[in-house]
DRENKE-242692 format. One record per residue (C-alpha): chain; x, y, z. Coordinates in nm, 3 decimals. Layout:
residues N
A/X/Y/Z
...
//
This chain:
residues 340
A/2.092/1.888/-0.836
A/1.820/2.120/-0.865
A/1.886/2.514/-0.908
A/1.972/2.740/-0.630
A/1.605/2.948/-0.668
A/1.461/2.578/-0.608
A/1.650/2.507/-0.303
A/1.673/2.871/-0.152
A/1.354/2.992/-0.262
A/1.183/3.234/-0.026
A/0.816/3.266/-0.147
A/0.572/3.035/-0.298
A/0.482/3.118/-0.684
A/0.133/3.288/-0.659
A/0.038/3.054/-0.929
A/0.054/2.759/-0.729
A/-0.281/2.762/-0.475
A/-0.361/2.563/-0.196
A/-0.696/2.432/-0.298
A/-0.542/2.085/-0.437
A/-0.348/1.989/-0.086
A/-0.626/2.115/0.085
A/-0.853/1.913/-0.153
A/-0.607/1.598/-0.080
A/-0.580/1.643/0.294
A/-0.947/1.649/0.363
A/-0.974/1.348/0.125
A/-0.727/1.133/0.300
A/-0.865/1.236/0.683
A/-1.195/1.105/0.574
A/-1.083/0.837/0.350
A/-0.897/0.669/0.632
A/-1.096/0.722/0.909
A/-1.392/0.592/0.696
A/-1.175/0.315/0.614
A/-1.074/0.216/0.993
A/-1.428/0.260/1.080
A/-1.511/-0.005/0.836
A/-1.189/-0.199/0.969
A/-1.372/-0.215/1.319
A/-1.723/-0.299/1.196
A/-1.547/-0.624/1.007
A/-1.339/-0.722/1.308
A/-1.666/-0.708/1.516
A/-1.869/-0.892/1.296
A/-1.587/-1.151/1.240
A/-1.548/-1.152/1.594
A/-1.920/-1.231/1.669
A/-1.960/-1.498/1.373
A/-1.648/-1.689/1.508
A/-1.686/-1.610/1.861
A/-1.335/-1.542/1.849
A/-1.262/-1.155/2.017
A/-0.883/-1.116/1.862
A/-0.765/-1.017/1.465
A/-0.663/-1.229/1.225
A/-0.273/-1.129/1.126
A/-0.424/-0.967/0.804
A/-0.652/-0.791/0.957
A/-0.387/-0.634/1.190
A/-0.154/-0.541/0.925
A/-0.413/-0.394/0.687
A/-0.519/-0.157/1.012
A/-0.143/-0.123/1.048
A/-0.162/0.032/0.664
A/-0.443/0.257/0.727
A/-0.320/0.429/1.035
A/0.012/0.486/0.885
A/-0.159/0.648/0.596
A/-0.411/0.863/0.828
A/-0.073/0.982/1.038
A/0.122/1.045/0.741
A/-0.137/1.302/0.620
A/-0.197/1.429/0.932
A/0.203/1.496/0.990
A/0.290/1.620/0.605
A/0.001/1.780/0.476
A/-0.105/2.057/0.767
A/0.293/2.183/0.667
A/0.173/2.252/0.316
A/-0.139/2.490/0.395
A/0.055/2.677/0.702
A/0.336/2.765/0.419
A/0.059/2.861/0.174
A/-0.091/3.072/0.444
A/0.186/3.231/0.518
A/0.335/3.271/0.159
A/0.686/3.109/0.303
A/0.887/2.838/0.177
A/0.948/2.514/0.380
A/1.330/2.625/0.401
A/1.251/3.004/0.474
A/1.033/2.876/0.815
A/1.348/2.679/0.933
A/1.598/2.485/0.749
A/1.460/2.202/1.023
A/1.139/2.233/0.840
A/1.239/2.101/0.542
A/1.455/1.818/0.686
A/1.146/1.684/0.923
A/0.898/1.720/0.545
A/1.145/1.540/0.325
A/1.217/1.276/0.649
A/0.800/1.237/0.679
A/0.773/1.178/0.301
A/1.081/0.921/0.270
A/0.956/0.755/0.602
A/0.547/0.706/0.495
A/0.637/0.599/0.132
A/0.870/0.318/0.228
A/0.715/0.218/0.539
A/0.367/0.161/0.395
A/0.533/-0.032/0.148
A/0.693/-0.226/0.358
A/0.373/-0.284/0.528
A/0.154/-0.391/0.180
A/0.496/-0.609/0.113
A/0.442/-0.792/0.474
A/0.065/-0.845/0.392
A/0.141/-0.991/0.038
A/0.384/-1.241/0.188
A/0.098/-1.321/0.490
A/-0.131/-1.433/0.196
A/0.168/-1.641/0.011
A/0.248/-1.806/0.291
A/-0.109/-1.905/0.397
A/-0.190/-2.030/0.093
A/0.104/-2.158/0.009
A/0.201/-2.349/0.294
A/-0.094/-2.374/0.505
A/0.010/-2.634/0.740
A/0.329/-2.467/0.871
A/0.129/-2.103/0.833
A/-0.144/-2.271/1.082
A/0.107/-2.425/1.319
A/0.362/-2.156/1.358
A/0.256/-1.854/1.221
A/-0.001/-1.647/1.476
A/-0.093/-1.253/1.547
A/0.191/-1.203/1.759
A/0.373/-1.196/1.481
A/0.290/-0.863/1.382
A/0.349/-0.718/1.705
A/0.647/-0.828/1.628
A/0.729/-0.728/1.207
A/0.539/-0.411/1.232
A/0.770/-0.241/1.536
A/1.090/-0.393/1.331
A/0.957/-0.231/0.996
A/0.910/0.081/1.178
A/1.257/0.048/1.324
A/1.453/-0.006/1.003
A/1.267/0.241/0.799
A/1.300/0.528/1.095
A/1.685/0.444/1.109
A/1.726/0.452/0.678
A/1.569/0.779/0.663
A/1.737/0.964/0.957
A/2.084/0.867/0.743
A/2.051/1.224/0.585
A/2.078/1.357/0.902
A/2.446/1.214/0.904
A/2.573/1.312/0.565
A/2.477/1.050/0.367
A/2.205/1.132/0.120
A/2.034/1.505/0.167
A/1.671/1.665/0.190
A/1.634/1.947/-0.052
A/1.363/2.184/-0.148
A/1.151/2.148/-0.420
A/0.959/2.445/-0.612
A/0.738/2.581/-0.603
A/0.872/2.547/-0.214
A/0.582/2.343/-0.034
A/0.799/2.044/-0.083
A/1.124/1.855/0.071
A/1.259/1.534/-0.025
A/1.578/1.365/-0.074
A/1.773/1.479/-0.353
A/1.747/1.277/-0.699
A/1.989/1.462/-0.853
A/2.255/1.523/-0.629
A/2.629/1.615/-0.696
A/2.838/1.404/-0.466
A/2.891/1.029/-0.457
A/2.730/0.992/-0.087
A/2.445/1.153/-0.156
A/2.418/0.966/-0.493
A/2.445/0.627/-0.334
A/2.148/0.722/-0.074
A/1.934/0.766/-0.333
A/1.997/0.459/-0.534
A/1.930/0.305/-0.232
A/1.644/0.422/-0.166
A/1.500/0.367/-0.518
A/1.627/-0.022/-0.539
A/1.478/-0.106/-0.190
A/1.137/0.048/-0.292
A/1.135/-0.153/-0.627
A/1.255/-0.481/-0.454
A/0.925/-0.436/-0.292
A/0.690/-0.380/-0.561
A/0.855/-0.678/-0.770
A/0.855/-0.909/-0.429
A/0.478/-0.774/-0.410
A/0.379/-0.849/-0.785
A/0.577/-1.201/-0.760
A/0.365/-1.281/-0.391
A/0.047/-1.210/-0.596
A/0.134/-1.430/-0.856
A/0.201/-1.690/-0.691
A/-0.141/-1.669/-0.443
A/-0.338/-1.640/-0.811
A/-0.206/-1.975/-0.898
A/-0.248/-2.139/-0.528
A/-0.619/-2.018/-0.617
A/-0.625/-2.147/-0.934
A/-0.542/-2.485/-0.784
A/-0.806/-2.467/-0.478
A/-1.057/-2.379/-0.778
A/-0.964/-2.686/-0.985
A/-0.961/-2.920/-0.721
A/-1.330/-2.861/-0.594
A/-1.418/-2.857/-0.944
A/-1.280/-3.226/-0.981
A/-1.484/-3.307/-0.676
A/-1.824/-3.191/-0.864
A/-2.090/-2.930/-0.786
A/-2.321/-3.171/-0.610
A/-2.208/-3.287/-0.290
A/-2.414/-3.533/-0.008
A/-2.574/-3.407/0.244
A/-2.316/-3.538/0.490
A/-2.048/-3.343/0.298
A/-2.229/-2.972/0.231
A/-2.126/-2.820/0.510
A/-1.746/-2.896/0.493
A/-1.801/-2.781/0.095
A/-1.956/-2.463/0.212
A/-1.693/-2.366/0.466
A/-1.433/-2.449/0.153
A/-1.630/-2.206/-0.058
A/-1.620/-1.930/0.195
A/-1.240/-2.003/0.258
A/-1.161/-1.951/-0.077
A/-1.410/-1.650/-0.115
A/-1.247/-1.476/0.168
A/-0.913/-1.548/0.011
A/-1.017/-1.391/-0.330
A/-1.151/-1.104/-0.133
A/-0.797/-1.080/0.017
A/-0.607/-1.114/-0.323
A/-0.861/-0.851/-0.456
A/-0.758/-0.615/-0.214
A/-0.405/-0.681/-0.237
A/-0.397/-0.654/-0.590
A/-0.532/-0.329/-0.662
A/-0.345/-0.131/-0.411
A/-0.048/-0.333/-0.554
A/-0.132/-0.117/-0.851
A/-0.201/0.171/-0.690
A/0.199/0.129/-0.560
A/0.316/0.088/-0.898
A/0.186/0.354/-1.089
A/0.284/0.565/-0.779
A/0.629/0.442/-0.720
A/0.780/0.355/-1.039
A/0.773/0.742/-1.144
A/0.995/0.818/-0.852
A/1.210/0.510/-0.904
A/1.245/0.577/-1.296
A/1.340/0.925/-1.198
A/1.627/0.840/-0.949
A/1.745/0.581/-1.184
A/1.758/0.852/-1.494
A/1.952/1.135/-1.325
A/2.200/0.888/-1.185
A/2.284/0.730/-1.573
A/2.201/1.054/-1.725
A/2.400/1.362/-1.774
A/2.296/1.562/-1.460
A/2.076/1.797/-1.562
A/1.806/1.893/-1.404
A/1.464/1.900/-1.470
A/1.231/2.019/-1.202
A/0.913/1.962/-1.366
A/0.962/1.538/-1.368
A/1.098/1.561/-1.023
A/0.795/1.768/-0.926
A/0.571/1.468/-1.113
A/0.717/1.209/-0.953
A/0.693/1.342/-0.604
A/0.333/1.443/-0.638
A/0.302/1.057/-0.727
A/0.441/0.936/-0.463
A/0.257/1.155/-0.222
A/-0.099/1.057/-0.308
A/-0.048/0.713/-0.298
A/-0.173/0.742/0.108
A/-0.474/0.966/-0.031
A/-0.631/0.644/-0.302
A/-0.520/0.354/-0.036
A/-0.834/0.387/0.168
A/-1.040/0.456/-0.099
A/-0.960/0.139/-0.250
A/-1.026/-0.064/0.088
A/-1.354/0.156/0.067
A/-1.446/0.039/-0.292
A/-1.362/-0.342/-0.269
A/-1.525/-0.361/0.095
A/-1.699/-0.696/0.150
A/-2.047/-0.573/0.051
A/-1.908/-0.512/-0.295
A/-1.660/-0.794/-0.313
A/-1.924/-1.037/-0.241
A/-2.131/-0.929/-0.486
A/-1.939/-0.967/-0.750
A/-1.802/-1.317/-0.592
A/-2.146/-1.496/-0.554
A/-2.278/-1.322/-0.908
A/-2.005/-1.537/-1.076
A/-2.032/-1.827/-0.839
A/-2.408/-1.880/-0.854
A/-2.339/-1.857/-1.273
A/-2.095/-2.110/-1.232
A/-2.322/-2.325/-1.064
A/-2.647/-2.292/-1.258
A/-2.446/-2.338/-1.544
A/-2.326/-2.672/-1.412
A/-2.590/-2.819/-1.218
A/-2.785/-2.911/-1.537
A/-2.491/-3.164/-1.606
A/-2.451/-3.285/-1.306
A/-2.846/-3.397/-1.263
A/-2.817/-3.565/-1.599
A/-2.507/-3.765/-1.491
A/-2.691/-3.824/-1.195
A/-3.008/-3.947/-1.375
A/-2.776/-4.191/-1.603
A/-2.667/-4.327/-1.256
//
């Protein structure tokens, strides 16, 4: 367990400033609401290419993502500058405070998790079973997963509230989260928990992408067996393959680098429950500090990622390598078509 002057602390060291929350709450307001306003402009112009006026389920639960990022900032982060205004701990405001901060924290990290782990296994199963995913598997199912996430991760981090596990104060007192180095068994436990559920996830998540990769792999190989030159009767049903699989490497894309973005801010909090529970109990506030600051930025780069690997850029890239691809095959195929 941290130190008493770390949990009790009245004032915020005046050499911590508010400039980098400040810097990180503007950045994540703007980064997701750019990102849902690109979210809308999509689903319109799906919507009018289709003539179909509902979302797809992945488009619903990456919108799910995003607004659970944008109302995680907007509940944590105005906390942060009102104690820097007022030079006042979390725990000095009201000891309240610091429970609802360390319950907003627990809650955003695992349920946006949970939400990038429900997306991961949307894209497995589509790919990997795209006869029962077409049949059975339709929109209402989020409306259905995404209250039920929200359900169990509300209910796992109100558990402090009844004993077991505890939010504590971090220095240099703008934080609250629950205790990675805690004293009694309880507490302890909570905190394993919560560490093994959140790397369940990422491994489920890295396993899901593996396993769309390969499905890819195999969509890739078989329309290379068929050859690059097609009839006339058969271009169109070749061109809506190639756009299928475009969209699903635009997916996987996605996917994959805020998979990334999960690890590298995850893992430090994980690694850090894991080493005060098999290590000697000492403390040591500035990893804990480290690892927290991870963990909270991970719904500040989210968006930006969605931003960067929008469709304009995907494609890009996509049809660079596919139009190489084919002008470096075509030559081939009209000389196997000459010997014909």
């Amino acid at each position: 367990m941290l130190n008493d002057s770390c949990h009790n602390k009245s004032q915020i060291d005046p050499s911590h400033t508010p400039v980098p929350s400040a810097i990180m709450f503007a950045a994540g307001i703007f980064g997701n609401g750019l990102a849902l306003v690109i979210l809308e402009l999509r689903r319109r112009r799906q919507a009018k290419k289709d003539g179909q006026k509902h979302s797809a389920l992945f488009h619903i639960l990456i919108t799910a993502l995003v607004v659970t990022d944008l109302t995680g900032t907007c509940l944590a982060s105005p906390i942060v500058l009102v104690a820097y205004a007022y030079n006042t701990t979390l725990i000095w405001f009201e000891p309240i405070v610091c429970q609802y901060f360390g319950f907003t924290m627990t809650f955003f990290s695992l349920i946006t998790l949970s939400l990038l782990f429900t997306t991961a296994l949307d894209r497995c199963f589509a790919l990997g079973y795209p006869y029962l995913y077409s049949r059975h598997v339709t929109k209402k199912w989020a409306y259905i997963i995404i209250p039920l996430l929200f359900v169990f991760s509300t209910l796992f981090c109100l558990l402090p509230f009844f004993k077991f596990g505890s939010y504590v104060q971090y220095c240099p007192g703008t934080w609250c989260f629950i205790d990675m180095n805690p004293v009694e068994p309880e507490h302890r436990a909570y905190a394993n928990l919560y560490a093994t559920i959140m790397l369940v996830l990422v491994l489920t998540i890295v396993v899901c992408n593996g396993f769309v990769v390969k499905q890819l792999f195999r969509m890739y190989q078989r329309r290379k067996r068929q050859g690059s030159i097609v009839t006339l009767a058969k271009r169109s049903n070749s061109h809506r393959k190639l756009v299928s699989m475009a969209e699903e490497v635009e997916h996987l894309i996605l996917i994959f680098f805020m998979t990334i973005i999960f690890v590298i801010c995850t893992l430090p909090l994980v690694v850090r429950v894991y080493m005060n529970s098999l290590g000697d109990n000492k403390e040591s506030h500035i990893l804990d500090l480290t690892a927290l600051r991870f963990i909270s930025i991970n719904s500040i780069i989210d968006p930006w990622v969605f931003i960067l690997l929008s469709p304009s850029v995907v494609h890009f890239f996509l049809f660079s390598v596919c139009r190489d691809c084919s002008n470096e095959s075509r030559p081939a195929a009209l000389f196997h078509h000459k010997e014909i």
